[in-house]
N, C-alpha and C positions, 0 to 999 in steps of 0.2 A: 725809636731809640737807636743811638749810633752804637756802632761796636769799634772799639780802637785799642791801639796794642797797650794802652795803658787800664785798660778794664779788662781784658782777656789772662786768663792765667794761662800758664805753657800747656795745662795737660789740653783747654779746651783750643788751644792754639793748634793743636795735633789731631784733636777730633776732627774741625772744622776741613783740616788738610786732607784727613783721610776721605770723610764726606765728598770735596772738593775731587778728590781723583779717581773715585767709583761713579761718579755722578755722571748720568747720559748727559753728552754735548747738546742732545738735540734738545733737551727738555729741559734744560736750565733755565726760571726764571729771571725776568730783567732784573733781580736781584742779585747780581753777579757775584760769586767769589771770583776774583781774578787774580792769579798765581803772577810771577813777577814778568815772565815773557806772557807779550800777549798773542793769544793766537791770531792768527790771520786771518780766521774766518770774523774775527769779532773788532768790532767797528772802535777808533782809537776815540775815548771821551777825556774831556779837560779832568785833569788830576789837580789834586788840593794838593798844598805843599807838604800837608802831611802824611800824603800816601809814597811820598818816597821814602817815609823812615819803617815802613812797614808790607811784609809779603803780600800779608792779606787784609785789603782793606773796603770800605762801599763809597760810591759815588755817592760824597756830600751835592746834593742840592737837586741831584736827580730826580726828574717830575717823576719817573716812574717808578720811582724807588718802594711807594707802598702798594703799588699794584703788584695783585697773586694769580692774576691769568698769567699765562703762558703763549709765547707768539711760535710755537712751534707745533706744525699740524699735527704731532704723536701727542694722545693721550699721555698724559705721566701719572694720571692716575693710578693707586694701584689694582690688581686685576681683581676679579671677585672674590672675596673668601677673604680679604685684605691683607694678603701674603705676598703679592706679586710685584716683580719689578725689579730693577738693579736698585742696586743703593738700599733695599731694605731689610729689616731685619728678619723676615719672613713670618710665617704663622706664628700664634701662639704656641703650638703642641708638634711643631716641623719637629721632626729628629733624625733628619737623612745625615748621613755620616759628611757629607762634602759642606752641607751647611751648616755644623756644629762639629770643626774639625779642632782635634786635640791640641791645644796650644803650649809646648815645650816653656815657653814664656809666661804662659799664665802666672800668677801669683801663688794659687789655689792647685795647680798644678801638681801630680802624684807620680809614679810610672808605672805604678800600679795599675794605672786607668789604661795605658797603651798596651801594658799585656793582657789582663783582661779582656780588654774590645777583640785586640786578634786572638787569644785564645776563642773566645767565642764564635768569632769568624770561620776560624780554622776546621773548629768541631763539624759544625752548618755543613760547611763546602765539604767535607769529613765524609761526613752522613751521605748528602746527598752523592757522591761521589758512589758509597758505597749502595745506593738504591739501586743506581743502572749498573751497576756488575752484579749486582743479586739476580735483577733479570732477566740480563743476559745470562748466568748462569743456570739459571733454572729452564730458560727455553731449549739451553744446547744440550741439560740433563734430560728434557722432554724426546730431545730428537737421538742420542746417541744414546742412553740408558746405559751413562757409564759411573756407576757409583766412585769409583776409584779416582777417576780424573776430575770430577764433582767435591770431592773431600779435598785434593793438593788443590786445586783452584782458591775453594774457601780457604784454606789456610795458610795462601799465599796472602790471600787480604789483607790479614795480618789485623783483624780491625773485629776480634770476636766479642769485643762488647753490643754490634750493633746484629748477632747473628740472630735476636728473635725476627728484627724484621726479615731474615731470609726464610723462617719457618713460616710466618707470616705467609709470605710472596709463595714460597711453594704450594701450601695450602689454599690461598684463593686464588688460585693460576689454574690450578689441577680441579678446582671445585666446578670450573666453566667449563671442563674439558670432559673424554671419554672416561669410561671404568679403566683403561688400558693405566692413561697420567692419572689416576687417584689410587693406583695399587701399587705405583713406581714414586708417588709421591711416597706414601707410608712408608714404603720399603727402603727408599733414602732414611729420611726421617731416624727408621730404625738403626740404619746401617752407621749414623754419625752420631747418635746417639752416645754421651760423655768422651768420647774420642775426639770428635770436631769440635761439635757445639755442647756446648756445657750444660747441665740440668735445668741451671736457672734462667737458660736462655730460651730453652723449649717450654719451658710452665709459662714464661714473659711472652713467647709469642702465643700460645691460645689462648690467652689472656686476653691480648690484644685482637684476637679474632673473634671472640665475642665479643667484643666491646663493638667490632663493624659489624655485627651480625645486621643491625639495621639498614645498614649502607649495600650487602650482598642481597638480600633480599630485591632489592629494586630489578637487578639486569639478571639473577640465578633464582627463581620462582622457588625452586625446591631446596632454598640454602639452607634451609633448618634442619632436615632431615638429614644432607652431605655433611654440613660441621657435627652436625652430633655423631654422627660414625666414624668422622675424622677420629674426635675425641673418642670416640668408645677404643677404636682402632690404638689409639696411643697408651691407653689406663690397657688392653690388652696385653699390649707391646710392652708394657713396663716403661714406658718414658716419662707416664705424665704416672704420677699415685694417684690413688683414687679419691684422696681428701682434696684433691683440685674440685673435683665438681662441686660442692658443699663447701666451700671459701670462694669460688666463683660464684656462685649462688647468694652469698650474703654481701657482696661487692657489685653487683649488677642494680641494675632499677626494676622492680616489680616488670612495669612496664614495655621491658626490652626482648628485641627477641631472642637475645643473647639466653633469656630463663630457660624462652621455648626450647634452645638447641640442648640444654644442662638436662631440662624432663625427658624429653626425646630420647639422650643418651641414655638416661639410668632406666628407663622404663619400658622403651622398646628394643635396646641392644646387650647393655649390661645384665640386665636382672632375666634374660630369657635365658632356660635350660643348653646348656652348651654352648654358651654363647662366644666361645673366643672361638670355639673353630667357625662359626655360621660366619661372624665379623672376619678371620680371616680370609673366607673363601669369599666375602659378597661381591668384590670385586674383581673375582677372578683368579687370587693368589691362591699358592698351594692348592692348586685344584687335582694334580696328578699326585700331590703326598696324602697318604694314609698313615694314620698314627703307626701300625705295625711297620710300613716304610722306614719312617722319621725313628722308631725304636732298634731295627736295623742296623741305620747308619750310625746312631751313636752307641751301640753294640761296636761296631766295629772301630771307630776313631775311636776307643776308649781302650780296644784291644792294640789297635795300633802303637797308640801311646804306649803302652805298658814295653811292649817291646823296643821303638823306638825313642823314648825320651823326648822328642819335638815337641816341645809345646806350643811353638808358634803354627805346626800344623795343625795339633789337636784343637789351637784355638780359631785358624783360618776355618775347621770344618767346622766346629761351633756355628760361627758367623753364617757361615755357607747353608746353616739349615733355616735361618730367620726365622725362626720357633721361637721368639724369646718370650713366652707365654708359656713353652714346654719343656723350659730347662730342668725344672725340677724334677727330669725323668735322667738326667744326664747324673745329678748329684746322687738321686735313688739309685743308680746302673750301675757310680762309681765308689760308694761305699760299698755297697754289697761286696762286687768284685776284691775288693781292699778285706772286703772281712774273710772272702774264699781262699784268698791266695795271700797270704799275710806280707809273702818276700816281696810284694807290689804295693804294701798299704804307705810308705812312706811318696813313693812316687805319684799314688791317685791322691791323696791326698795334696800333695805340693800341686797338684793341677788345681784342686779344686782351691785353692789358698789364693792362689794368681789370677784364676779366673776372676773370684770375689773381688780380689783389690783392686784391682783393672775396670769393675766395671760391668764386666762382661756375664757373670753371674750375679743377679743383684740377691739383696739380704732375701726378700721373701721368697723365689724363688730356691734357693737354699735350705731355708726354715721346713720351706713344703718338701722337698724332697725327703728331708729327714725325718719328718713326720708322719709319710707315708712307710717309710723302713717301719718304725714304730707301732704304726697300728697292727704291720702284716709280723709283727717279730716273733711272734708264736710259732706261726709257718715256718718262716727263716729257721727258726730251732729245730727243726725235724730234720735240718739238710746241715746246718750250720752250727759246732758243738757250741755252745757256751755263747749265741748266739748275742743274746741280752747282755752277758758282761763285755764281749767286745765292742758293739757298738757305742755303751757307756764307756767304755774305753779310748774309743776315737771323738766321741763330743767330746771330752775331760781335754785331750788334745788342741782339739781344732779350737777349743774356748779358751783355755790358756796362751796358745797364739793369737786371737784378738780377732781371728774372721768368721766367727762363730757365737751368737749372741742364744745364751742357755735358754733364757724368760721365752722367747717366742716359740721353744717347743712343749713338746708333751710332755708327759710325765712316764716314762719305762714300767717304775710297779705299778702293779694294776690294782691294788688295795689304794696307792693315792689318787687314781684315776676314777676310780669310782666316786670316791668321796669330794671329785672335782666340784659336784655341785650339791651344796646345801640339802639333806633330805626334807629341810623345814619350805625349804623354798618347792622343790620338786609338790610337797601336799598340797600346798594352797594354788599353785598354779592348775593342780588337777581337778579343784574343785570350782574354780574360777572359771575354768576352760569349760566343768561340765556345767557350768550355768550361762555359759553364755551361747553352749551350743545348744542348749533348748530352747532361748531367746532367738536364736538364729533361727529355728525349726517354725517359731509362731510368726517374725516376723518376715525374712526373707532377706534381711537388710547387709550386705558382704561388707558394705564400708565399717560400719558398725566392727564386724568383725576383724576387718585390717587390722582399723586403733587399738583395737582390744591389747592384738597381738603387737603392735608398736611397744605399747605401754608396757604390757605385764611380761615382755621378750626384748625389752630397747636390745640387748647383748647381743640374739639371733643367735642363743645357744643350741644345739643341734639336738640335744638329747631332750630340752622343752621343745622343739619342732616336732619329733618323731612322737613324743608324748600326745602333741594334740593332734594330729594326724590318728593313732590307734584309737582318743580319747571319742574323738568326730564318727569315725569306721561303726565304730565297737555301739555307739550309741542309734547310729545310723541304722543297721542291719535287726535292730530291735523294734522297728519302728514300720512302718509304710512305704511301696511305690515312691512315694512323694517326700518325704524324707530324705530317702537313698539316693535321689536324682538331686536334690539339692545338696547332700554331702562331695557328689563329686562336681557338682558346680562351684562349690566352695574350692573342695581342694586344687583345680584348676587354676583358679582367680588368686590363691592368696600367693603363689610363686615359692612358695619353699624353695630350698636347693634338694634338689633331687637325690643325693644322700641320704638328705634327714627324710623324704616320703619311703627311702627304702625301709630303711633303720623302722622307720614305722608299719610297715608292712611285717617286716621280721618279726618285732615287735605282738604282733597281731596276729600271725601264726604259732609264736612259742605260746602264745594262752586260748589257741583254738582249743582247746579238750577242755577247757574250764566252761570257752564259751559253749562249748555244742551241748552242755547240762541244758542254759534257757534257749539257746537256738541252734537243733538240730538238723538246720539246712546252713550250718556254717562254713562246710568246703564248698559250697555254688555260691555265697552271697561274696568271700572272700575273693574266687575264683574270676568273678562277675568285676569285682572292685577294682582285683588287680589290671585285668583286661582293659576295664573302661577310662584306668589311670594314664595305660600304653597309647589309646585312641585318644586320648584327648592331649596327647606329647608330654604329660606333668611326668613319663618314665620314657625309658628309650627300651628296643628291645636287651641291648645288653646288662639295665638295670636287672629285666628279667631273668636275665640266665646270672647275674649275682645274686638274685633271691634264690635260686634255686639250688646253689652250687653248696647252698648255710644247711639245706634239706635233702640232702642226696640220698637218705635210708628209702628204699620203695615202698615202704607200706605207711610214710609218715605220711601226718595232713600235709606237711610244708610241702613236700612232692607232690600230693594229690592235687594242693590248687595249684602249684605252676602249672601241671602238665594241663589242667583243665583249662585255666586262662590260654596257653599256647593255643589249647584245640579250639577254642571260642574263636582266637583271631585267624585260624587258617581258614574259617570257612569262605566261602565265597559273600561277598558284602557284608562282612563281617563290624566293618565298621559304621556302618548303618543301624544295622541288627543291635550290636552293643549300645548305640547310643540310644534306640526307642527300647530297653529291655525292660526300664524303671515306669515308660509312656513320659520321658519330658522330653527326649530330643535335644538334649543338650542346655535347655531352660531350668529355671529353679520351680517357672509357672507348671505345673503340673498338665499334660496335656497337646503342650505345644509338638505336635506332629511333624515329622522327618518331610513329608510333603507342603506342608506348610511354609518351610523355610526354603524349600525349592521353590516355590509360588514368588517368594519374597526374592529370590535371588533373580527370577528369570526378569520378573517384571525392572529390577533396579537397570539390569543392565539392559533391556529395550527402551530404556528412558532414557539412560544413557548415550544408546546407540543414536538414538533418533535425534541429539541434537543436545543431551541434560549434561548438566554442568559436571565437571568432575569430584571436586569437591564435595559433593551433596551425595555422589555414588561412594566416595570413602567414607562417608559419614554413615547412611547408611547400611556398609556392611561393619562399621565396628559394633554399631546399634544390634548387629545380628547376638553378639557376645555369644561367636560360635568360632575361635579359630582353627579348631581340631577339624572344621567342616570346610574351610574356607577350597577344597578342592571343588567340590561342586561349583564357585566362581569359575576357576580354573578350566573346568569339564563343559558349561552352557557358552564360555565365552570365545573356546578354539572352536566348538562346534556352529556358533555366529557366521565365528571369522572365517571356516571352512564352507559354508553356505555363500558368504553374501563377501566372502573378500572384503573382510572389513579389516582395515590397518587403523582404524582409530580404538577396536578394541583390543589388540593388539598393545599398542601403546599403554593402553589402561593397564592392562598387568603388566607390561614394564615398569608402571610406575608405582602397584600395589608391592611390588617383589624391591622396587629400590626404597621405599618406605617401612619395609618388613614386615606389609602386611598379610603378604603371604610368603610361605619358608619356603625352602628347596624343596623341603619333604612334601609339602603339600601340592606344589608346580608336580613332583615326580607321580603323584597320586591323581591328580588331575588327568596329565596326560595318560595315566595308562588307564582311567573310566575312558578316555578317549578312543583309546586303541580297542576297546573292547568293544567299541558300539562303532567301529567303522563299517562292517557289513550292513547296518541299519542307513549308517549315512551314504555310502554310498549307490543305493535304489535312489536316493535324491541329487545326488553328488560323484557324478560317474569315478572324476580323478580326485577322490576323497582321501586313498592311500598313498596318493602320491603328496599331492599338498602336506596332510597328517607327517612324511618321513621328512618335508622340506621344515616345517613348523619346528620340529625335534631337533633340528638340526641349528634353525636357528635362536631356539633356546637353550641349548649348549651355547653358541657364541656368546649368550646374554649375561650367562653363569647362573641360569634359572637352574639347569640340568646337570647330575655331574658327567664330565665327558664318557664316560666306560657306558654310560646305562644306554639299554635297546630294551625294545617293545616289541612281544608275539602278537602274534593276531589273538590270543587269548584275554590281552589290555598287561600280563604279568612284565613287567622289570625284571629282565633277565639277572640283573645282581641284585638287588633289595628285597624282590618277589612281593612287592604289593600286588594290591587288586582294586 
């Protein structure tokens, strides 16, 4: 078929042109489009007289006119994929910007499209732009540890929508690095906390760090264990609430290890007794503050203030303590003070107003301080006239200006307070509790009793806590050896807050004259209880001296079991003794010997030593279900390491103590069994004291130790006084 200018319409008279002038010279077949000049390279052929009324026309009569080879040695095929080549239209699914460029002419054409493509563009380049100054920012925080010039840097960016990813980058930067950059991480973190970066931008980035927790895992072996202390570190810090772990939890995959680092947090960091100070010290922070310290200084800046007026110093010292875990002692110090000295209650109070709004005090921490006034208000009244109507006097205040929310506190009369909870509910839970703790007694089974306590407690009201604590004690002491030993393997295991085990202890002394009618050895079994609660860490010694301070008459039972537990724990291996007193050793199985579990400890870590996995040696000692004992790891593994210069078990407990599986307290207990038996090791081990002072030395650098503590040649902790 011929094609001539009276069968072509204009539009394909345009096509053919365009065709014609993207078209490689070299690959043109003899089916020439030939433009009106002819090129030079191409051979002059006889013209029909009708190819002068026309640009573009085909050599009528040409032999080679239906031939489709090509005399030119370039392939014009297209390349693989059938996208390739000049002159084509490219792939089906191409969508590179150069070869589907916006056509201002198109028909179809919007402007809408050209802003769009570069706003998107824009963001992209945006973003990335903002990755490598995240990096670089955070590497020059690693090296200069300058909070301040870290904060004007970030918000000079000027670009704080993309600041999760800088929490992001600090967190997995610091996760591959020493304890030094993961306690300078938090403590930025802290420090920019709604000031820099904004709330939703710090919950978005650990968001996004469990979501890599799978990705960290590959090159940081221990990344589940680091992200979950991150997080616990934050929910201490008050950055992140605690309803993030429980909506991360439902937004994860079963599967991921992002769960692992969620369980990890709430079960090895959050839910253990004192656990914001252990989380704050694990890395080495606030190692030289002591609460009485940190009570000091905001003693003082709070006195300062009253005289001075500054609030931007009273709030520079705030910051300055990075306690934001312990502010609630700042709002406790600062009523009080307000209620002593009334001509200062407008000024502590406008501090504490600004603080709130700012930021810088958050809601709960407020809530708690005030709530602590509350519980001691009785006391306050001995010192403070009409103590109870002024404090109601300053909520009434501080809640009519709007930074003070009434519902999250307590109640002041004590007639409402009592009646906080249901007597209908208080019966049936004590009758529930007493049947499931004599199911507990025949089967053994704790899980069993967890859900109990799940279910018939979802609230984790304190006073049903202290209830089943006295309900367990009380039935326990009525019973056998083997009973009693399982009662306090229970109360170990179920993790109360140590309030409500006190509250239960109180509890259980105001009705010892009832009990000593059926059990007339009720000041030893009590005495016995309390002690073995102290060893097994479910109380602290200062729990005990709150229980005691409720009993201060000298001839009360309540005095007689304190002073008796104290003497139980002064003796020498006292906490040995306490734990074989029932014959379990720390087991529910009746039986299970204090030598036994040394047998089991010595042997894990010689399999250890000798070449066994690590993994199998921590699996192992949780199987022990003895953490009150875990010093004895501590005690066989320096004394290894002091024999045979072993650095791989060395390691091992740097990695049991960065895991949490053994506490400060128990590292301090270890080493001083250690110190106690250096005359033995050293018959075997001439420079035994000397190595022993190097070890201490460098388990303070670890933050195993805390720095002040030293060892006699007796094994005692010159500030703790273990043994």
């Amino acid at each position: 078929m011929e094609f001539t200018d009276r069968k072509l319409s204009n539009e394909h008279k345009e096509q053919l042109r365009s065709a014609s002038e993207s078209a490689d010279p070299l690959s043109v077949s003899p089916l020439q489009i030939s433009p009106l000049k002819l090129s030079p390279k191409s051979p002059k052929s006889p013209r029909s007289p009708g190819d002068r009324q026309s640009k573009h026309v085909t050599e009528r009569g040409s032999p080679l006119k239906n031939r489709r080879n090509s005399h030119s040695p370039r392939d014009g095929r297209p390349k693989k994929g059938g996208c390739g080549g000049k002159g084509t239209w490219g792939g089906l699914m191409d969508t590179d910007d150069h070869v589907h460029a916006i056509d201002p002419n198109d028909p179809n054409y919007t402007s809408s499209e050209d802003t769009e493509r570069t706003s998107t563009k824009d963001m992209i380049a945006t973003f990335e732009d903002y990755k490598k100054k995240a990096i670089i920012l955070v590497e020059e925080y690693f090296q200069n540890d300058d909070i301040t010039s870290t904060a004007n840097e970030l918000r000079e960016l000027g670009m704080s929508c993309y600041d999760f990813y800088f929490v992001k980058k600090l967190v997995s930067m610091a996760m591959d690095r020493h304890d030094k950059e993961k306690e300078m991480a938090a403590v930025l973190l802290s420090a920019l906390y709604a000031e820099v970066i904004k709330p939703q931008q710090v919950y978005k980035g650990f968001s996004k760090l469990l979501e890599s927790a799978d990705d960290f895992i590959v090159d940081i072996p221990d990344a589940v264990d680091i992200l979950a202390l991150f997080i616990a570190r934050a929910v201490v810090d008050d950055i992140l609430p605690p309803a993030f772990l429980a909506k991360a939890n439902s937004s994860l995959p079963e599967d991921s290890k992002g769960i692992e680092v969620i369980k990890r947090a709430e079960k090895s960091y959050l839910s253990a007794p004192l656990h914001a100070e252990i989380i704050e010290r694990r890395w080495g922070g606030s190692k030289n503050k002591t609460v009485e310290d940190v009570k000091d200084k905001i003693n003082n800046l709070l006195i300062e203030y009253v005289v001075s007026g500054e609030k931007k110093e009273a709030f520079r010292c705030i910051k300055d303590l990075n306690m934001r875990f312990f502010h609630h002692e700042i709002v406790k110090r600062a009523i009080i003070m307000a209620m002593e000295k009334q001509q200062a209650e407008n000024r502590l109070l406008d501090l504490l107003k600004k603080a709130t709004e700012e930021g810088l005090i958050n809601s709960s921490q407020l809530s708690k301080g005030i709530n602590r006034i509350i519980d001691n208000i009785d006391d306050l009244s001995l010192d403070i006239p009409n103590a109870r109507v002024t404090l109601q006097s300053i909520i009434s205040k501080a809640a009519s200006e709007g930074w003070l929310c009434i519902s999250s506190l307590k109640s002041l009369s004590k007639e409402i307070e009592k009646q906080a909870i249901d007597e209908k509910l208080v019966k049936e839970f004590k009758l529930k509790a007493q049947s499931m703790i004599k199911e507990y007694f025949l089967s053994g089974e704790i899980v069993e009793v967890s859900r109990f306590l799940e279910s018939e407690n979802s609230s984790c009201l304190a006073e049903l806590n202290a209830i089943f604590v006295k309900k367990l004690i009380t039935l326990a002491m009525d019973r056998k050896n083997r009973e009693k030993e399982m009662a306090s393997v229970l109360l170990s295991s179920v993790c109360f807050p140590a309030d409500d085990v006190v509250n239960g202890f109180v509890m259980l002394i105001d009705s010892a004259e009832d009990t000593a009618l059926d059990i007339p050895i009720v000041v030893e079994d009590l005495a016995m209880f309390l002690a073995r609660a102290e060893v097994d860490e479910v109380l602290t010694p200062q729990h005990m001296e709150e229980i005691g301070s409720q009993f201060f008459e000298p001839n009360s039972i309540g005095n007689k079991v304190v002073l008796m537990a104290k003497s139980l724990l002064k003796g020498r291996l006292s906490g040995e003794r306490i734990l074989r007193c029932w014959g379990g050793g720390g087991s529910s199985s009746n039986g299970w010997a204090i030598e036994d579990v040394k047998d089991k400890i010595r042997k894990l870590l010689e399999e250890f030593e000798s070449g066994g996995d690590a993994k199998e040696a921590y699996r192992c000692i949780k199987e022990l279900g003895m953490p009150f004992f875990h010093h004895e790891v501590v005690k066989k593994s320096l004394v290894i390491i002091i024999e045979k210069k072993n650095e791989r078990l060395w390691g091992f407990l740097k990695e049991c103590f960065s895991m949490g599986l053994i506490t400060m307290y128990q590292m301090t207990k270890g080493f001083a069994r250690v110190a106690e038996s250096l005359d033995d090791l050293a018959l075997d081990v001439p420079d035994a004291e000397k190595q022993f002072k190097d070890y201490v030395e460098r388990a303070k650098v670890e933050g195993w130790l805390d720095s002040t503590v030293s060892f006699n040649r007796l094994g005692h902790s010159m500030e703790n006084g273990f043994c």
